[in-house]
C-alpha positions in Angstrom: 101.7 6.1 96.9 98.6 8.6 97.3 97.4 12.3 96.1 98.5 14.8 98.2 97.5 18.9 98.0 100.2 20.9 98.1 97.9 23.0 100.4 97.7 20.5 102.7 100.7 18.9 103.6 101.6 19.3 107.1 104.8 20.2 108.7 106.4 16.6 108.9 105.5 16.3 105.4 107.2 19.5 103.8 110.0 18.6 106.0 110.5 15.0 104.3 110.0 16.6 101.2 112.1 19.6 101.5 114.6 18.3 104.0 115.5 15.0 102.2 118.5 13.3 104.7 120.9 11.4 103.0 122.1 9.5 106.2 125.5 10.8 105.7 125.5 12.8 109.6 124.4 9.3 111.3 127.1 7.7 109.2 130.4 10.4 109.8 131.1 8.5 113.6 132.0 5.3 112.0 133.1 6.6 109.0 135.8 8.5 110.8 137.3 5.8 112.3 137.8 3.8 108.7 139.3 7.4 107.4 141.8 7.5 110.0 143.1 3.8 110.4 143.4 4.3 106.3 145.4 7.5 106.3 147.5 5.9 109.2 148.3 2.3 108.1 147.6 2.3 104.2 147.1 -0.9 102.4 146.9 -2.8 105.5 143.5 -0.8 106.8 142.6 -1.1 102.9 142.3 -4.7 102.9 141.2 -5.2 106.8 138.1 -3.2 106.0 137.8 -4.6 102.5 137.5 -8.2 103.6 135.0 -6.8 106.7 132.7 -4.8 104.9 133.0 -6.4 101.2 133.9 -9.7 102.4 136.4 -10.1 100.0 140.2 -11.1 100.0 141.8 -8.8 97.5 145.0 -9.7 96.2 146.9 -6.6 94.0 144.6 -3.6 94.5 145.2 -2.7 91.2 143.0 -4.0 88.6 144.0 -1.7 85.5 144.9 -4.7 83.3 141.6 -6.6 84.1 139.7 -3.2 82.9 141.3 -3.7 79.6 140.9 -7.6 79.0 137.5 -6.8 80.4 137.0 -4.3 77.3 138.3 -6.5 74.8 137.8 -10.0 75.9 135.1 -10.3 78.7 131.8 -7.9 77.8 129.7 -8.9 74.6 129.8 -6.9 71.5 126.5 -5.2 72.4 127.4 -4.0 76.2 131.2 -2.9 74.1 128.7 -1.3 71.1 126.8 0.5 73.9 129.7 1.7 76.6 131.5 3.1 73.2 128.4 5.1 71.9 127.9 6.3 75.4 131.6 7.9 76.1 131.7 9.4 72.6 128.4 11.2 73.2 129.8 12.1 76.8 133.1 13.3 75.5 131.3 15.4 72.9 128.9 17.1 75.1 131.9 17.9 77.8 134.5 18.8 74.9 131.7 22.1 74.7 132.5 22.7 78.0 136.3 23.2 78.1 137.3 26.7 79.0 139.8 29.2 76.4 142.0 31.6 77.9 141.7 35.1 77.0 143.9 38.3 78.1 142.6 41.8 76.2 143.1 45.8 77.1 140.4 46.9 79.4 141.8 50.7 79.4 145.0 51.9 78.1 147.6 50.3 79.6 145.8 47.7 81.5 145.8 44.4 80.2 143.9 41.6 82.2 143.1 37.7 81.4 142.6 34.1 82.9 144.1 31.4 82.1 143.1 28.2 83.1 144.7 24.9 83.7 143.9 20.9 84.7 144.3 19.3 87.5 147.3 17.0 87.8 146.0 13.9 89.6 142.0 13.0 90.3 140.2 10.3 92.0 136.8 8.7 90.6 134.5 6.6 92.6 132.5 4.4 91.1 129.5 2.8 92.9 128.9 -1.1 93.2 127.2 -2.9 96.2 123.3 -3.9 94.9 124.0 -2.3 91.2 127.0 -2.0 89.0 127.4 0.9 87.7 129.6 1.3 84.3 127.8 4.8 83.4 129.4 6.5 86.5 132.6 5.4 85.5 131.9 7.1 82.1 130.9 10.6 83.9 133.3 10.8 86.3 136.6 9.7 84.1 135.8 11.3 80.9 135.1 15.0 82.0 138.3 14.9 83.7 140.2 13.5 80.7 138.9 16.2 78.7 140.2 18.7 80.9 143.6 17.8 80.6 143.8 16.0 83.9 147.0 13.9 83.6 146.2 11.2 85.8 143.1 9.5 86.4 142.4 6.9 89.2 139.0 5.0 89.4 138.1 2.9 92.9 135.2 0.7 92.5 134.6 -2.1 95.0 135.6 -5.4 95.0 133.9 -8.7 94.2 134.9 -12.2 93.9 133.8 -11.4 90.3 134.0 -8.0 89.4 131.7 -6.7 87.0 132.8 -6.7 83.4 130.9 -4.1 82.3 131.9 -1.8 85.1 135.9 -2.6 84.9 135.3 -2.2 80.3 133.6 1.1 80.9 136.5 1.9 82.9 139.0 1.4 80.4 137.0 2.8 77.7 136.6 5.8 79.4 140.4 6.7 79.3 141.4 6.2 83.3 144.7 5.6 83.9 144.5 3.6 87.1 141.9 1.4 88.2 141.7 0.2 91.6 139.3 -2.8 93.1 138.6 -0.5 96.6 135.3 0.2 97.7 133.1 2.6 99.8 134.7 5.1 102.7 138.0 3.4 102.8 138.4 3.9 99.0 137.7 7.4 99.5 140.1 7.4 102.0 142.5 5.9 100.0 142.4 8.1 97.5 142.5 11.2 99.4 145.7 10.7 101.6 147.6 7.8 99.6 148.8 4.5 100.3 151.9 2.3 99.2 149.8 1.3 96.2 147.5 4.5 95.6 149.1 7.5 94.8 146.8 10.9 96.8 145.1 12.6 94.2 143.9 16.4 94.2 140.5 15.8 94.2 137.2 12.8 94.3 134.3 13.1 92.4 131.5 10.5 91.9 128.5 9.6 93.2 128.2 6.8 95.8 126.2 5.4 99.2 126.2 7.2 102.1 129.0 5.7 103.3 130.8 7.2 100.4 129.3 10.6 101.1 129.9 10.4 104.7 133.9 10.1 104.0 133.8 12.5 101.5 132.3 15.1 104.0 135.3 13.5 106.3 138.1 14.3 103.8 136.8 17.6 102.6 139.6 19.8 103.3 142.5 18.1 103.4 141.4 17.5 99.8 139.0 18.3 97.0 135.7 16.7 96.6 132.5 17.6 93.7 129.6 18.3 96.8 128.0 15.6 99.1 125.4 13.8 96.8 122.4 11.6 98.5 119.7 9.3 97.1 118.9 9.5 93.9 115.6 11.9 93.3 113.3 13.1 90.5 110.5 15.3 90.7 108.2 15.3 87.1 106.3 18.8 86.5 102.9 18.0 84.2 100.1 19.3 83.3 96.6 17.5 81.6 98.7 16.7 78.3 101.1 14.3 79.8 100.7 10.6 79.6 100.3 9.2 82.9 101.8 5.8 82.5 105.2 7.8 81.0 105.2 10.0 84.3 104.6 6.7 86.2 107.8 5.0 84.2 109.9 7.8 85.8 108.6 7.7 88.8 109.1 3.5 89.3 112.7 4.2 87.4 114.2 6.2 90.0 112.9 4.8 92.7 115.0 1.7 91.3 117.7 3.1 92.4 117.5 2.9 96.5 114.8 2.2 99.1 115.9 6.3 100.1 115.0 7.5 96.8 112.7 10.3 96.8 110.3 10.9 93.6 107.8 13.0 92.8 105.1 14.1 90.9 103.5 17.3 91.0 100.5 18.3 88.5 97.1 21.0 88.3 95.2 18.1 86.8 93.5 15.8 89.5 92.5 13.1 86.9 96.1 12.8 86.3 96.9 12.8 89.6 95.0 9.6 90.4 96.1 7.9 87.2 99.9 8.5 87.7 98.9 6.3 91.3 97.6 3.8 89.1 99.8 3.7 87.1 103.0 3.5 89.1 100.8 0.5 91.0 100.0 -1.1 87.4 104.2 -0.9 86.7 105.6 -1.9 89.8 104.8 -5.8 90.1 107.0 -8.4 88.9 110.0 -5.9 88.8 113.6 -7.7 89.2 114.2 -4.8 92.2 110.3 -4.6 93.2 111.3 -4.5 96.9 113.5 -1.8 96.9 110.8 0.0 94.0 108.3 -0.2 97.0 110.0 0.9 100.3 111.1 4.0 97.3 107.6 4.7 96.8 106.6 4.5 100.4 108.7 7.1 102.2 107.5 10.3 103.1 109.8 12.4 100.3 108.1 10.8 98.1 104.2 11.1 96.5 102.1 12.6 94.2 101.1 16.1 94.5 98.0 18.1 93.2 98.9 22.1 92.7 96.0 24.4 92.3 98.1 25.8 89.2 100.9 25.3 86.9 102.1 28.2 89.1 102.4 26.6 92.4 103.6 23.5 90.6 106.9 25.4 89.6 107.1 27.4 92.4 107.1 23.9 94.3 109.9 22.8 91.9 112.1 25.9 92.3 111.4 25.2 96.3 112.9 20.9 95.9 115.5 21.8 93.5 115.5 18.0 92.7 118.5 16.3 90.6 116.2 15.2 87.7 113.3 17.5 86.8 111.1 16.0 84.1 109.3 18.2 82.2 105.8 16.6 80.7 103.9 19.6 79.9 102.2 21.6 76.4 104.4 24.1 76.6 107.7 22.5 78.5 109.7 25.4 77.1 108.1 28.3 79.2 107.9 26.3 82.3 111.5 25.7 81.9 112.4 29.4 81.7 110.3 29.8 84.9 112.7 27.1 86.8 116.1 28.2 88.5 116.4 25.2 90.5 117.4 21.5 89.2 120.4 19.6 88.4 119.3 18.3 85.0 116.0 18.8 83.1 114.5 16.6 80.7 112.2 18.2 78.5 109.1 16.3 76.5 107.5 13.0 76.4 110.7 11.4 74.8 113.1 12.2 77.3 113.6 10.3 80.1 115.8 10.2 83.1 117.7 7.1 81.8 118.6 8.8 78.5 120.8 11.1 80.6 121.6 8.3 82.8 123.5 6.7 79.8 124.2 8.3 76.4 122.9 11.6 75.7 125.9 13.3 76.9 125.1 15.3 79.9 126.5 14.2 83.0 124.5 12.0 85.4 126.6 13.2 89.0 124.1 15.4 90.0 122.9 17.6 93.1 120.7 16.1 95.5 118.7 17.4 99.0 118.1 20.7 97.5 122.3 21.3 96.2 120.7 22.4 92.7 120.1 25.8 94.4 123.9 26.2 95.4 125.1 24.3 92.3 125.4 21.7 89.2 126.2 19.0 88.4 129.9 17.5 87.8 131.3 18.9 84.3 134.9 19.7 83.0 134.9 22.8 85.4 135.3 20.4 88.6 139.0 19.1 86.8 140.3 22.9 86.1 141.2 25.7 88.1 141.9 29.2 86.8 144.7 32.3 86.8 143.8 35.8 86.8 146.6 37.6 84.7 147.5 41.4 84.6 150.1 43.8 83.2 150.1 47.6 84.1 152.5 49.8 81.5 153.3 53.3 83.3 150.2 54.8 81.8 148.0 52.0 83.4 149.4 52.3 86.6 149.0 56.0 87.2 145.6 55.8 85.9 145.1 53.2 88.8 147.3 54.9 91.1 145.4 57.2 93.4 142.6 54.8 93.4 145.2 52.6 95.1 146.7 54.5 97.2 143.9 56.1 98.6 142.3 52.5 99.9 145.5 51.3 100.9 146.1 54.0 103.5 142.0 53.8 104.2 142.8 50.0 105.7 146.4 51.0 107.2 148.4 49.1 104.4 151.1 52.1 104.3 153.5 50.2 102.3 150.9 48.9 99.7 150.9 52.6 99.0 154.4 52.9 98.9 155.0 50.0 96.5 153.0 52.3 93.7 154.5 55.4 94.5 158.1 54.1 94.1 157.3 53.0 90.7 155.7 56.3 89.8 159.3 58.0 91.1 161.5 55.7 89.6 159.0 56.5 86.4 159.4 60.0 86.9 163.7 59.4 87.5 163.5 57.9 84.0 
């Protein structure tokens, strides 16, 4: 990892940066094929790709009762402690979240409102393969149980021994199904059914790009949350921040996967080379140090040197990253000066991981620039809404000629006609 101006960086460079590719295109061919073969045989694809990709032999798909002996019997009271502080803190932040309906009189007789209303039946994915992860479970079950969603079924792949934590957080969580499937064929299953899992309405949850690649596939024919890559953080600071904290965020997400793309972009070239040495200083002896360093080697990622603050955020706004870490005197008016970003975490005692896990906010997030279309998964993904309207005889002719006027203006005679009829019938009365 090395200083780079923002001034300077060349056209392949901006494009790594800006253009970060998840793999999921190169992945949709083969992906397809697994979609299709589920959706057409069921179970029977399930477990042929199961034991091809997984390399496991999976008896009952469903796994609901080894998520509960796996809560009480199989995770220590610590990691039970932890995964029950962490969906209390979720459900607390999302419970905030949930939407009221409302109807009121916006002129005399013309009474509007939306009403909103769960989802019946969701899917949530949660990611295994080189990391377990027990926190996704939390984020993607527990918004949707505090919507009102009915039923909720989790997939997470399959291992000769599945991971207690994963199958405890699970359960703890509140999901009504649990099912030991894994990457695009669990998607797949989930999204059209098989003899053992009901179709749901929608997927949600974060996974490889596998994962993503089916989720693009089944877009359509139902629901997904958005098409999430790599896992990215971008840290915004000025000469006040501590490099070897801006290092520790830098060496945490690139943890995550050898695609990973962090960041860090500063005015202050002293902290600029320290945050190299640092990261180099944090990096050695690491239980994932290989995966750490092809992270810290690709192209999206580096540390940047802005000639202000200003070009730092503008930059920012520009990479819309998932995690923005904000390590600056006065984090507060930066933060009113950024549109862009999934999730921000604000001073020297915030990082990443505290979202990760237990603050509250929800750790499925946009990546490859999605924080400029939108955010991250929240109890609005497990509702939809109703608009709602009544018209008394005073409403209606107040809206009348308004009505009838664009009606015939697009050729919609009876539209038209449908208002005057009850303005005669009105009038007959």
């Amino acid at each position: 990892m090395d200083v780079n101006e923002i001034a300077d960086l060349g056209t392949e460079r901006r494009a790594a940066l800006f253009e970060r590719d998840a793999g999921v295109e190169g992945a949709r061919d083969a992906v397809r094929e697994v979609v299709e073969r589920v959706r057409e045989e069921g179970d029977v694809a399930v477990r042929e790709f199961t034991e091809e990709f997984d390399d496991v032999t999976v008896g009952n798909l469903d796994v609901g009762d080894d998520a509960e002996r796996a809560y009480e019997d199989r995770v220590s009271d610590d990691v039970r402690d932890a995964i029950d502080a962490a969906v209390a803190n979720v459900r607390e932040f999302h419970e905030r979240q949930v939407p009221e309906d409302w109807r009121e009189e916006f002129s005399p007789g013309r009474e509007l409102g939306r009403r909103f209303r769960p989802l019946s039946r969701v899917g949530v994915y949660a990611p295994g393969g080189t990391a377990a992860y027990p926190s996704s479970a939390i984020m993607g079950v527990v918004p949707a149980k505090v919507a009102g969603v009915d039923q909720v079924a989790v997939a997470t792949p399959p291992a000769e021994e599945m991971n207690p934590a994963t199958l405890a957080a699970v359960h703890a969580a509140g999901a009504d199904e649990v099912y030991s499937i894994g990457g695009a064929q669990a998607i797949a299953a989930l999204a059209y059914g098989t003899e053992s899992v009901p179709r749901v309405q929608k997927v949600v949850g974060p996974g490889s790009k596998w994962v993503t690649a089916a989720k693009a596939e089944v877009r359509g024919d139902v629901d997904i949350d958005f098409l999430a890559g790599p896992s990215e953080v971008l840290v915004l600071a000025d000469d006040t921040a501590d490099p070897a904290l801006v290092a520790a965020e830098l060496v945490a997400q690139a943890e995550h996967d050898p695609d990973a793309s962090v960041v860090a972009v500063t005015d202050d070239a002293d902290l600029a080379d320290d945050v190299v040495d640092a990261v180099a200083a944090q990096v050695d002896g690491r239980d994932r140090e290989s995966t750490i360093r092809d992270a810290l080697a690709n192209d999206a990622s580096g540390v940047l040197l802005a000639r202000s603050m200003s070009e730092a955020v503008l930059f920012a706004n520009e990479y819309a990253a998932e995690h923005l870490v904000v390590q600056a005197d006065d984090d507060e008016s930066l933060l009113d000066r950024v549109d862009n970003a999934g999730s921000v975490f604000l001073g020297p005692n915030t990082p990443v991981a505290a979202g990760d896990y237990a603050s509250g906010t929800n750790h499925v997030l946009p990546t490859n620039g999605g924080a400029k279309r939108h955010g991250g998964l929240s109890v609005d993904a497990f509702v939809r809404s109703t608009t709602v309207q009544r018209l008394d005889d005073t409403g209606l002719r107040d809206l009348a000629d308004t009505i009838t006027t664009l009606a015939e203006a697009e050729g919609l005679e009876a539209h038209a006609e449908s208002v005057r009829k009850r303005l005669d019938r009105a009038e007959g009365d």
